[in-house]
C-alpha positions as CSV (number, residue, x, y, z in Angstrom):
1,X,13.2,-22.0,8.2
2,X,13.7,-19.1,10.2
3,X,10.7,-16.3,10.3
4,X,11.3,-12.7,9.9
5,X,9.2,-10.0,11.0
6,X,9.6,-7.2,7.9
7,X,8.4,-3.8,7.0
8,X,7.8,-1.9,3.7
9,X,8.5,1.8,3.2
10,X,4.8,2.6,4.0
11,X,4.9,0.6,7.4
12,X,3.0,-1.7,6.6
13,X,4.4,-5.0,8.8
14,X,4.3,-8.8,7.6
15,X,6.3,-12.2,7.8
16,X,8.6,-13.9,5.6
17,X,10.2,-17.2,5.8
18,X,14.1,-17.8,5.1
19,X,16.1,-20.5,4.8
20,X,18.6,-17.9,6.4
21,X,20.0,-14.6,6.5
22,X,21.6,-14.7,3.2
23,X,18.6,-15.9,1.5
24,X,16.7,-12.9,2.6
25,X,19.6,-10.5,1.8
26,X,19.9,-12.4,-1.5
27,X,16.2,-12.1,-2.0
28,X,15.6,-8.1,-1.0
29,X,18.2,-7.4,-3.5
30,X,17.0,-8.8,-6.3
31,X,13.2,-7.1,-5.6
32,X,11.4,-11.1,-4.9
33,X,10.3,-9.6,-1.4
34,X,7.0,-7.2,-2.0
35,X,4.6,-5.9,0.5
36,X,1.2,-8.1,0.4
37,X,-0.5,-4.8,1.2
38,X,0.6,-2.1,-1.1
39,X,3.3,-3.6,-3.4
40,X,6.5,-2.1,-2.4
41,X,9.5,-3.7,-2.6
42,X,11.8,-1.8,-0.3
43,X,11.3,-3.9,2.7
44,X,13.5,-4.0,5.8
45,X,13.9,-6.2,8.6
46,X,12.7,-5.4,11.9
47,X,13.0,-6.5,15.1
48,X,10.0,-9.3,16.3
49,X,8.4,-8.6,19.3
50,X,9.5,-11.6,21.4
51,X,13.0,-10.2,21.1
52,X,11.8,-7.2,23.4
53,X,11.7,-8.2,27.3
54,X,11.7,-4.8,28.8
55,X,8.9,-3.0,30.9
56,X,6.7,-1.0,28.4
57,X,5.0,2.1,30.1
58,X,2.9,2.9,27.2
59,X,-0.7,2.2,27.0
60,X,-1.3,-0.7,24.9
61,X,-2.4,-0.2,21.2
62,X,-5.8,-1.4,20.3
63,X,-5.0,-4.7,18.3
64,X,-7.2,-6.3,15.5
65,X,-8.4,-9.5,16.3
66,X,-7.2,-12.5,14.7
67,X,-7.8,-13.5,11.5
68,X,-9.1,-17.1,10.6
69,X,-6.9,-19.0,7.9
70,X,-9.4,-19.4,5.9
71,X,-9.8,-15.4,5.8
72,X,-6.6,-14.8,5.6
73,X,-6.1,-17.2,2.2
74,X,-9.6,-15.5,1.2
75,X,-7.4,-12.0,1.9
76,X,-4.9,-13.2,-0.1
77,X,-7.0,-14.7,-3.5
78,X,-8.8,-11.6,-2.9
79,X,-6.1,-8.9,-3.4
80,X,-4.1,-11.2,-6.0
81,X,-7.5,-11.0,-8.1
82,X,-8.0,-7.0,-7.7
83,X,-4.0,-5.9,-8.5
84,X,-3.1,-9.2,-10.9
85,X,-3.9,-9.0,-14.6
86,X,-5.7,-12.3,-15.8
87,X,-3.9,-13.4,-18.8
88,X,-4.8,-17.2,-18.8
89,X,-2.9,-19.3,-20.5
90,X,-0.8,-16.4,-22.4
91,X,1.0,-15.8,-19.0
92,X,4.3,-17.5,-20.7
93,X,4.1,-15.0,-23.2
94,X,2.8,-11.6,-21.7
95,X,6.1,-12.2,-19.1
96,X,8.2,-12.6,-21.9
97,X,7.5,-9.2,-23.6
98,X,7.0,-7.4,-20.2
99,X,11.2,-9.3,-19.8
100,X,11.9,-7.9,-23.1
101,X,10.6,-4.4,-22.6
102,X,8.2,-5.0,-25.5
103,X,4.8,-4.2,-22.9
104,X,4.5,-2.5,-20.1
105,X,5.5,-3.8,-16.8
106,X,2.7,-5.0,-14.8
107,X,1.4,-7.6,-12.6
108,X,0.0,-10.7,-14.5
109,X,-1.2,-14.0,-13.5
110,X,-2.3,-17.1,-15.4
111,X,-1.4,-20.7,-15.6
112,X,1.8,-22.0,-17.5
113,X,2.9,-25.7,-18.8
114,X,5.5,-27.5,-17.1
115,X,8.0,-26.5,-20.3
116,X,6.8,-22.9,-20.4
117,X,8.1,-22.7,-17.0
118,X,11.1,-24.2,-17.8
119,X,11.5,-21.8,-21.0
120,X,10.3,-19.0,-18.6
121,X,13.3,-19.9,-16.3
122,X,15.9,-20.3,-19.0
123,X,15.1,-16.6,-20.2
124,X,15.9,-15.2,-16.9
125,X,12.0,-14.3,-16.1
126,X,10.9,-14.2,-12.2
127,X,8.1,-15.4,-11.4
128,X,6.3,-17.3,-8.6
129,X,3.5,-20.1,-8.6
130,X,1.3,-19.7,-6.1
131,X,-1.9,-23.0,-5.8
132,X,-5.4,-21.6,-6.1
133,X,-6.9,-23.0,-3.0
134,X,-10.6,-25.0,-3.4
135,X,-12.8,-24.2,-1.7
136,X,-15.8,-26.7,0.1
137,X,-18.9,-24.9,-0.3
């Protein structure tokens, strides 16, 4: 896996993992890269920050602490839950007519049988599973 540092239109920086080159080309073009912070899809590569080894004169930006994993997943449920539609266990078929053009395109989420996602596949319908993590009180 190799790690790339991207950027959306809007600036907003974040990773993604490759298996190479290609597969990130591969992926940008057909739209499967999207911002985690605002959605967008037109995402370039940048330059990481380790690849710079030059004296910087400027004063150094202020720079948000760290986030804990477990705040970071929490992030992540959080913002899937406020800009996913909860269909349940219609996703199958809510993707299908968003595919078809018979709803409007939006962001879903739900839960799917092993042969809906196989049917899902067979249709030509992107998707991606992503495991709800539990949490230990």
């Amino acid at each position: 896996m190799i790690i790339y540092d991207l950027r959306c239109e809007k600036e907003h920086t974040f990773e993604g993992w490759f298996k190479d080159n290609a597969a990130f080309e591969g992926q940008k073009k057909s739209s499967l890269i999207v911002c985690p912070v605002c959605g967008s899809t037109h995402i370039q590569m940048v330059p990481s920050s380790i690849t710079f080894m030059g004296k910087d004169t400027r004063e150094p930006q202020s720079v948000r602490g760290e986030l804990s994993p477990m705040k970071t997943v929490r992030m992540f449920q959080e913002y899937i839950n406020k800009t996913f539609e909860d269909v349940g266990s219609r996703f199958a078929e809510v993707a299908l007519k968003i595919h078809r053009g018979e709803d409007d395109p939006k962001n879903i989420r739900g839960v799917t049988t092993h042969e809906e996602e196989k049917m899902l596949g067979e249709e030509g319908v992107e998707f991606i599973k992503i495991p709800v993590p539990k949490y230990d009180s």
